[in-house]
Every structure is written in C-alpha cells, then in structure tokens.
N, CA, C, O and CB atoms as a CASP TS submission, in Angstrom:
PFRMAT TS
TARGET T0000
AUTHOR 0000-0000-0000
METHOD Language model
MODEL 1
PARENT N/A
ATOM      1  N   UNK     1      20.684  -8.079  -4.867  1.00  0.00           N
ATOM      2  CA  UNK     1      19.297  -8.509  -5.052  1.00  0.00           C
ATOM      3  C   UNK     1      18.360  -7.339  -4.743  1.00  0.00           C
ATOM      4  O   UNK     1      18.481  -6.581  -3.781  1.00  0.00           O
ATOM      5  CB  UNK     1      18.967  -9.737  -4.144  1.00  0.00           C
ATOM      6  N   UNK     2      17.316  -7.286  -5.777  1.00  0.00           N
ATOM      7  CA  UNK     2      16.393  -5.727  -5.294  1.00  0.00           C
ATOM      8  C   UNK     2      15.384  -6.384  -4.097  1.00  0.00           C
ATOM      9  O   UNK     2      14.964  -7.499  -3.786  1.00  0.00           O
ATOM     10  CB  UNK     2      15.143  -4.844  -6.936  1.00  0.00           C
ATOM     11  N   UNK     3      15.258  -4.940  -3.613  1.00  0.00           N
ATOM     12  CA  UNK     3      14.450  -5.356  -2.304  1.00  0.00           C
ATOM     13  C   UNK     3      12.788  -5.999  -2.688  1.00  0.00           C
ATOM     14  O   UNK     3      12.183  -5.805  -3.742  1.00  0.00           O
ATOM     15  CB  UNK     3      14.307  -3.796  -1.253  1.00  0.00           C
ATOM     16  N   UNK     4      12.302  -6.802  -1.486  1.00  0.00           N
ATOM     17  CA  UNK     4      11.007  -7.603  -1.789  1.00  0.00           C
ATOM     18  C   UNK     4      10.206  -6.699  -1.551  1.00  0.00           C
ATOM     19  O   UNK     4       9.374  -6.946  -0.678  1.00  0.00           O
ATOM     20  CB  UNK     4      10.657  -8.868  -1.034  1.00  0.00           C
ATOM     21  N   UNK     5      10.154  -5.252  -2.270  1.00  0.00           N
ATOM     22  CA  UNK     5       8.655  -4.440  -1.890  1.00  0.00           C
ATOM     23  C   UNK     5       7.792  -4.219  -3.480  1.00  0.00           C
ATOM     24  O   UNK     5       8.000  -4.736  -4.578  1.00  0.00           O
ATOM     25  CB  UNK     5       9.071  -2.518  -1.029  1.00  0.00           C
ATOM     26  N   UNK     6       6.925  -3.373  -3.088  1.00  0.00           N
ATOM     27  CA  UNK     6       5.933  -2.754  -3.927  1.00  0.00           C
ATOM     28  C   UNK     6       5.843  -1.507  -3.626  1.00  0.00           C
ATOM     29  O   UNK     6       5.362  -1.233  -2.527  1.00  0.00           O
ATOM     30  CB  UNK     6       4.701  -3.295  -3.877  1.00  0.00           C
ATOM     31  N   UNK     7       6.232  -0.538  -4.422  1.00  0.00           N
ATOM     32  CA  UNK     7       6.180   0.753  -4.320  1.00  0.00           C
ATOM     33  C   UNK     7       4.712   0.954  -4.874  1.00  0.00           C
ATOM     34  O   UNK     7       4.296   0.270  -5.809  1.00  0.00           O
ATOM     35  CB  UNK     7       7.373   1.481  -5.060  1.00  0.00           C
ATOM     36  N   UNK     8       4.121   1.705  -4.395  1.00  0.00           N
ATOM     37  CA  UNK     8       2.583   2.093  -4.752  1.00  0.00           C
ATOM     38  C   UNK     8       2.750   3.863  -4.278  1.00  0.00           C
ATOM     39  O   UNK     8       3.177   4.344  -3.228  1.00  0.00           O
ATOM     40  CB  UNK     8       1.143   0.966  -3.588  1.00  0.00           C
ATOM     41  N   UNK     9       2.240   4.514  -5.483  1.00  0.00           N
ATOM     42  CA  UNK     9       1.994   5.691  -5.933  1.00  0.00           C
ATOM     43  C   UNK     9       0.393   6.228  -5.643  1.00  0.00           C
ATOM     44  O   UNK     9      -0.293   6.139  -6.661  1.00  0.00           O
ATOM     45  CB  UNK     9       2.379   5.607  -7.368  1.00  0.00           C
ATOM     46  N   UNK    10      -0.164   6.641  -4.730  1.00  0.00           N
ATOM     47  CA  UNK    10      -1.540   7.374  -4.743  1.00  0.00           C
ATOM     48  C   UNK    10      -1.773   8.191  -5.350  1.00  0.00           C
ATOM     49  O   UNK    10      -1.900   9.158  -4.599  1.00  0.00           O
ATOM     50  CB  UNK    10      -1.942   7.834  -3.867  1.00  0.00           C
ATOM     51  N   UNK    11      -1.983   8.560  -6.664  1.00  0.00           N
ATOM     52  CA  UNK    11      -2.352   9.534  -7.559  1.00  0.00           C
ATOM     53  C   UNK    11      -3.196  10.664  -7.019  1.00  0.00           C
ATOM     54  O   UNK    11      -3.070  11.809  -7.451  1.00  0.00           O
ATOM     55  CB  UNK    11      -2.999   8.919  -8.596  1.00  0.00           C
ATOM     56  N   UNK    12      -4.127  10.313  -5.996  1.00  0.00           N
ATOM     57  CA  UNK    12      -5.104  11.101  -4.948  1.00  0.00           C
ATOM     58  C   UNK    12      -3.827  12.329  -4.333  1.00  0.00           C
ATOM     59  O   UNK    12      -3.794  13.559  -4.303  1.00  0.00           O
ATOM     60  CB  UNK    12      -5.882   9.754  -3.401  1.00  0.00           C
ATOM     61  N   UNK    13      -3.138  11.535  -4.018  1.00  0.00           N
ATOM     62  CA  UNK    13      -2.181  12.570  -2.696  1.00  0.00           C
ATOM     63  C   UNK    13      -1.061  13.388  -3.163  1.00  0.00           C
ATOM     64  O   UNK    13      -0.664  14.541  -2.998  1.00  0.00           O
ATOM     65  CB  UNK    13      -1.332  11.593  -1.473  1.00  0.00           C
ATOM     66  N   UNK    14      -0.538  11.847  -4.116  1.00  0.00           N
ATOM     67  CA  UNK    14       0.832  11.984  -4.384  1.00  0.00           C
ATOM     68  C   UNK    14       1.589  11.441  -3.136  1.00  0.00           C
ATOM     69  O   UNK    14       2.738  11.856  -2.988  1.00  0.00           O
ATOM     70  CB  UNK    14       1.186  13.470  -4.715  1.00  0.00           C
ATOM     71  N   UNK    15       1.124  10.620  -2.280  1.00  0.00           N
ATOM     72  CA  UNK    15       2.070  10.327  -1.843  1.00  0.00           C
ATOM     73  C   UNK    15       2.458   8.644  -1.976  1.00  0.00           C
ATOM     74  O   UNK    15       1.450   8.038  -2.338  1.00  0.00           O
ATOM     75  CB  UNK    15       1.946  10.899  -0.661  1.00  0.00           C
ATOM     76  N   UNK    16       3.297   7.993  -1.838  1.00  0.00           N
ATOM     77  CA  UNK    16       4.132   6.756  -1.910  1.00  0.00           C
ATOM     78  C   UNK    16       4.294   6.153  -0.382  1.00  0.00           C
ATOM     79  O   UNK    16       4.546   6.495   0.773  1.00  0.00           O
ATOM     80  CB  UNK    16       5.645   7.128  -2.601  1.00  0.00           C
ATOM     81  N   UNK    17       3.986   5.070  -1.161  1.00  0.00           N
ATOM     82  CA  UNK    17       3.595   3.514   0.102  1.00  0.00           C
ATOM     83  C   UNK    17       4.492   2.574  -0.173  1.00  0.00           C
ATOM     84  O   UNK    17       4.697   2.637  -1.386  1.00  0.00           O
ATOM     85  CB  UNK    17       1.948   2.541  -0.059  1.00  0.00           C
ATOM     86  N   UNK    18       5.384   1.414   0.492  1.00  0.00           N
ATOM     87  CA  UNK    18       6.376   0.372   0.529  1.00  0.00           C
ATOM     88  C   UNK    18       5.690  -0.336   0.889  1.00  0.00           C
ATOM     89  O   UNK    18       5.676  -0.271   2.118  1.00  0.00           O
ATOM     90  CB  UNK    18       7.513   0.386   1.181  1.00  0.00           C
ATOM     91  N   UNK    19       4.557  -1.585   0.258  1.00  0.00           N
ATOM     92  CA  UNK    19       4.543  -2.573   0.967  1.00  0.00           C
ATOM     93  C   UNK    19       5.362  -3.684   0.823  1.00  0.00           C
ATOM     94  O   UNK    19       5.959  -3.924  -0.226  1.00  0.00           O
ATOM     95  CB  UNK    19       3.550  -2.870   0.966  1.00  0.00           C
ATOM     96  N   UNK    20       5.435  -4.511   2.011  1.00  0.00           N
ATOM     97  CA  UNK    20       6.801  -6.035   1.863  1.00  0.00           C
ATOM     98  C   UNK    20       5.653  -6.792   0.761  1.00  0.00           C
ATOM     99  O   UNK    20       4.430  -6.745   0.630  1.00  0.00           O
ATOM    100  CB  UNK    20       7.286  -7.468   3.997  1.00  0.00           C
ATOM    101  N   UNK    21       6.899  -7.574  -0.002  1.00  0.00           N
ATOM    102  CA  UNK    21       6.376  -8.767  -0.590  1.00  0.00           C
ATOM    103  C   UNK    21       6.587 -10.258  -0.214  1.00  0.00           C
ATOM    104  O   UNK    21       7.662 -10.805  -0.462  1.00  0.00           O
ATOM    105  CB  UNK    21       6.737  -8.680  -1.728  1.00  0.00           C
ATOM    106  N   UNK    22       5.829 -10.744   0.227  1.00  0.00           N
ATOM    107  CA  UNK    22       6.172 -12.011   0.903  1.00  0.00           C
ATOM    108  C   UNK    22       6.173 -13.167   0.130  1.00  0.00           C
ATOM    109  O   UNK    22       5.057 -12.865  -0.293  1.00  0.00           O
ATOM    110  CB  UNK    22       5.340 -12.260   1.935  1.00  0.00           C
ATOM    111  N   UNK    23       6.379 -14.098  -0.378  1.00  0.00           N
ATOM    112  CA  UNK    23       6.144 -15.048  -1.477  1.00  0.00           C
ATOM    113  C   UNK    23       5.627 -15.139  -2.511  1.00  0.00           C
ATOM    114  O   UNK    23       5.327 -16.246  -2.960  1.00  0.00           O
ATOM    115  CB  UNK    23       5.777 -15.729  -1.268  1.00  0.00           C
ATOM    116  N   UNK    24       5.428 -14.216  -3.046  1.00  0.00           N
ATOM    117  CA  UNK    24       5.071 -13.621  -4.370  1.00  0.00           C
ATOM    118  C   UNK    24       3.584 -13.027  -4.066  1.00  0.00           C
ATOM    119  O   UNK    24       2.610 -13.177  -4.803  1.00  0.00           O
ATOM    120  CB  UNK    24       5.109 -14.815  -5.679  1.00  0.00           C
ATOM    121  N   UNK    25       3.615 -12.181  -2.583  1.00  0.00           N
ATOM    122  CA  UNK    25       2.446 -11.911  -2.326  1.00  0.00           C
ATOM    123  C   UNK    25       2.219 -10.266  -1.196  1.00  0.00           C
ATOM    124  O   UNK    25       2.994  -9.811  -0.355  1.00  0.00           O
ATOM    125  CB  UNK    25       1.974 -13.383  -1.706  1.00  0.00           C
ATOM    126  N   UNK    26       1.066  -9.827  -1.584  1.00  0.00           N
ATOM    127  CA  UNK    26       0.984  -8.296  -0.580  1.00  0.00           C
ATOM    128  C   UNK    26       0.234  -8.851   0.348  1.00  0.00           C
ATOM    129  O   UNK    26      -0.517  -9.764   0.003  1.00  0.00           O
ATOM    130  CB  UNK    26       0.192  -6.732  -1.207  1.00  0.00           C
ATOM    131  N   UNK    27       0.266  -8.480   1.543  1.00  0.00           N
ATOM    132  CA  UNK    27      -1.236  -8.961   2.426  1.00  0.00           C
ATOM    133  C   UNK    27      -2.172  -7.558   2.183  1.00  0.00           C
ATOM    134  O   UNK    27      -1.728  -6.414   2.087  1.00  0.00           O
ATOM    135  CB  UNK    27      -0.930  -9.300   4.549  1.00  0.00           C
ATOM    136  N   UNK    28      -3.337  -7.905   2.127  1.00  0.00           N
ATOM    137  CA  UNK    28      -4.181  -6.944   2.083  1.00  0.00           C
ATOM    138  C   UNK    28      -4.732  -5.910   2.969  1.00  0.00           C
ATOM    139  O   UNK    28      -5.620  -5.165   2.556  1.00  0.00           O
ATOM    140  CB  UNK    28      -4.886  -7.407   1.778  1.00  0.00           C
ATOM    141  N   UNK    29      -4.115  -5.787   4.539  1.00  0.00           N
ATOM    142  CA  UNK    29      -3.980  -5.223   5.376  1.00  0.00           C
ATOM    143  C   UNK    29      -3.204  -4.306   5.102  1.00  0.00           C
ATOM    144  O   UNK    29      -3.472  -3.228   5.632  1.00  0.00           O
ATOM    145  CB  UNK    29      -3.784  -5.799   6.182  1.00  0.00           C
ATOM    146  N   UNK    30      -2.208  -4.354   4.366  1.00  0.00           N
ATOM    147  CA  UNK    30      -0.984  -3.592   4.290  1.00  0.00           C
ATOM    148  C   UNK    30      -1.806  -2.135   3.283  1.00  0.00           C
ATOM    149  O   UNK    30      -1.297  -1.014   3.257  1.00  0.00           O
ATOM    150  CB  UNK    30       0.537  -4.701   3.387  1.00  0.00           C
ATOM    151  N   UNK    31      -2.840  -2.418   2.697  1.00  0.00           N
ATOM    152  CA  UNK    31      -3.229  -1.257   1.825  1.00  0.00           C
ATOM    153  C   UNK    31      -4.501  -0.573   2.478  1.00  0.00           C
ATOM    154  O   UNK    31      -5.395  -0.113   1.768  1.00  0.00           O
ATOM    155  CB  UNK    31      -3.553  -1.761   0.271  1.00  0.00           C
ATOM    156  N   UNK    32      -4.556  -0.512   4.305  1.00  0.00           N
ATOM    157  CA  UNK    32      -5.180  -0.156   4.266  1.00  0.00           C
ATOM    158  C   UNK    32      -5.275   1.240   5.134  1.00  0.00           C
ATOM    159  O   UNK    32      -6.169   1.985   5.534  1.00  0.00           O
ATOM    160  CB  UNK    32      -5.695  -1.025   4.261  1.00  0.00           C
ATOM    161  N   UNK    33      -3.133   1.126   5.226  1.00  0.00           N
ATOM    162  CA  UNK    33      -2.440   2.421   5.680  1.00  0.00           C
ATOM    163  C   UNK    33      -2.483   3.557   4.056  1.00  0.00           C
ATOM    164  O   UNK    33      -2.019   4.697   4.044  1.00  0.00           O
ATOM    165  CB  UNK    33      -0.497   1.898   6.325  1.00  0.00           C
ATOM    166  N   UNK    34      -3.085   2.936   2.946  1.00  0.00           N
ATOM    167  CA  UNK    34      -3.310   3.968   2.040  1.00  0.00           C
ATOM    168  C   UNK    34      -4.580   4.827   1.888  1.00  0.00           C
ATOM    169  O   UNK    34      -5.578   4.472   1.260  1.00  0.00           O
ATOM    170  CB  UNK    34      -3.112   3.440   0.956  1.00  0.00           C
ATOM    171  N   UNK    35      -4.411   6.131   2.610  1.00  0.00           N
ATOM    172  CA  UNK    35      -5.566   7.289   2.815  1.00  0.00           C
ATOM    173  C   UNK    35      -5.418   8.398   2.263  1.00  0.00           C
ATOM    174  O   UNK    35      -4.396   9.057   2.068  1.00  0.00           O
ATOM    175  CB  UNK    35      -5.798   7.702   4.076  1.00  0.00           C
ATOM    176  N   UNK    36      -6.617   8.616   1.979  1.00  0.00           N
ATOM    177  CA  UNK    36      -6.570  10.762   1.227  1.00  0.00           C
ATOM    178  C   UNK    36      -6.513  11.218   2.695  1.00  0.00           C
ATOM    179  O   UNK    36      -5.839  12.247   2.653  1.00  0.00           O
ATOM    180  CB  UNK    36      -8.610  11.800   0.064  1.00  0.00           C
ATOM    181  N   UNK    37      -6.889  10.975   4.044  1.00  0.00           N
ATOM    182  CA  UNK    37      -6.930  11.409   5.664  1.00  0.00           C
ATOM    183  C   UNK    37      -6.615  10.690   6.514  1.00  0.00           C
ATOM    184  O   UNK    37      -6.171   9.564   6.288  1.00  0.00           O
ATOM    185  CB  UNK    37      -8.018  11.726   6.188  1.00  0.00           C
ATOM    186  N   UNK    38      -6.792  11.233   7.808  1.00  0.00           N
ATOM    187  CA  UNK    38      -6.836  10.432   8.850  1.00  0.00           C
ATOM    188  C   UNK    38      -8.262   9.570   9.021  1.00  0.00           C
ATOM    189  O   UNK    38      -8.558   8.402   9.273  1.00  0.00           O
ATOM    190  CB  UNK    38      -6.532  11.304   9.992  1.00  0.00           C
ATOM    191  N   UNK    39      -8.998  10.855   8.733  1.00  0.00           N
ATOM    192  CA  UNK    39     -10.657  10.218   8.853  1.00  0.00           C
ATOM    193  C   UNK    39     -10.722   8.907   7.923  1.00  0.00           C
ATOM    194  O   UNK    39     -11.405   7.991   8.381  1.00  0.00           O
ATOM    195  CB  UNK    39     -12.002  11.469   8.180  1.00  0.00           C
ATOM    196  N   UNK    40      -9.952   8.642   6.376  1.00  0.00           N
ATOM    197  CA  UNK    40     -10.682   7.226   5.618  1.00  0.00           C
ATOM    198  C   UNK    40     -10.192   6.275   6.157  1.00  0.00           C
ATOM    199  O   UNK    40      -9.183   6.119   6.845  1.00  0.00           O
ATOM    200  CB  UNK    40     -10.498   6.923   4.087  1.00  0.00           C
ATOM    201  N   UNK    41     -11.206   5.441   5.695  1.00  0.00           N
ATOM    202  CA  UNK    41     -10.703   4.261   6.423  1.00  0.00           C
ATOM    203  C   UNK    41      -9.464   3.265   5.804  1.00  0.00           C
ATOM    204  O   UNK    41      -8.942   2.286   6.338  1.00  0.00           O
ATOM    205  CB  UNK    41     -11.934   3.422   6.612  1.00  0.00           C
ATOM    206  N   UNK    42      -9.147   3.982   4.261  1.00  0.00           N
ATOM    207  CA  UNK    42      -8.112   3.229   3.610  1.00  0.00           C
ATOM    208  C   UNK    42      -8.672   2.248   2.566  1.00  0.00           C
ATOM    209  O   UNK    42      -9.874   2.253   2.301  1.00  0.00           O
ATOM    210  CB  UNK    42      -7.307   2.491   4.642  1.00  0.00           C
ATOM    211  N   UNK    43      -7.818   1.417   1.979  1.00  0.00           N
ATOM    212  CA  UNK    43      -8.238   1.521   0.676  1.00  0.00           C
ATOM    213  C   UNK    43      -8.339  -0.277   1.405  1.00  0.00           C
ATOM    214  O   UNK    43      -7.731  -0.913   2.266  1.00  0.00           O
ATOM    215  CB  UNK    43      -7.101   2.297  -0.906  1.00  0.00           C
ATOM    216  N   UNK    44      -9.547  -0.542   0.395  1.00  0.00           N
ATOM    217  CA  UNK    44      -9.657  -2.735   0.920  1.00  0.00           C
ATOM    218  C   UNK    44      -9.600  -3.001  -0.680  1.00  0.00           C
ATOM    219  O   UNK    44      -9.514  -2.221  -1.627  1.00  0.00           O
ATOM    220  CB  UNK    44     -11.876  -3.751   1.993  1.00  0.00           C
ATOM    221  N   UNK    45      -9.674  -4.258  -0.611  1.00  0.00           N
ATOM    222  CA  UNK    45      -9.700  -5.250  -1.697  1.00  0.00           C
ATOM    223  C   UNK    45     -10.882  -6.433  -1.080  1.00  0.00           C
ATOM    224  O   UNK    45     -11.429  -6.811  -0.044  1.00  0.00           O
ATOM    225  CB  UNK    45      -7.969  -5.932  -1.982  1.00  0.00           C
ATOM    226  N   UNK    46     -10.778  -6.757  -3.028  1.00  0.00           N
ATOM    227  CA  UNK    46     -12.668  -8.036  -2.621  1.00  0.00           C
ATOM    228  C   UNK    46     -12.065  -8.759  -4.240  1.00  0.00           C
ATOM    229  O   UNK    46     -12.682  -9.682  -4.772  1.00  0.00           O
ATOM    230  CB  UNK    46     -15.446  -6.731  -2.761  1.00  0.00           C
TER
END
C-alpha cells in the first residue's frame, strides 16, 4: 500500500515537504513548516 503522504515541491527553494494524509485530508498547519527562511512565517491557506 503507498504511503498516506503528499509530497509538495517549493519551486521558490527547491526544496520538498511530506505532509501525512489523514482521511482524505492535509491539516493546514502542516504547510506552515513551508518557508523561503527562517524569518517567513510560512505558507497559510483561506
């Protein structure tokens, strides 16, 4: 069985993120370890 993630690609960095998929779902917290720095605050959803 393939694993329950989401590979996400930052085109900004180039770098690659694993978030879990939970019931046919991402939590939106999980995208907000995706940064061009330390300084952003990461990426939200609305």
């Amino acid at each position: 069985m393939p694993s329950e993630t989401l590979t996400i690609t930052d085109n900004r960095t180039g770098k690659q993120y694993e978030v879990p998929i939970e019931h046919g779902t991402i939590r939106a917290i999980d995208l907000r370890k995706i940064r061009t720095d330390e300084e952003d605050f990461g990426l939200m959803t609305y």
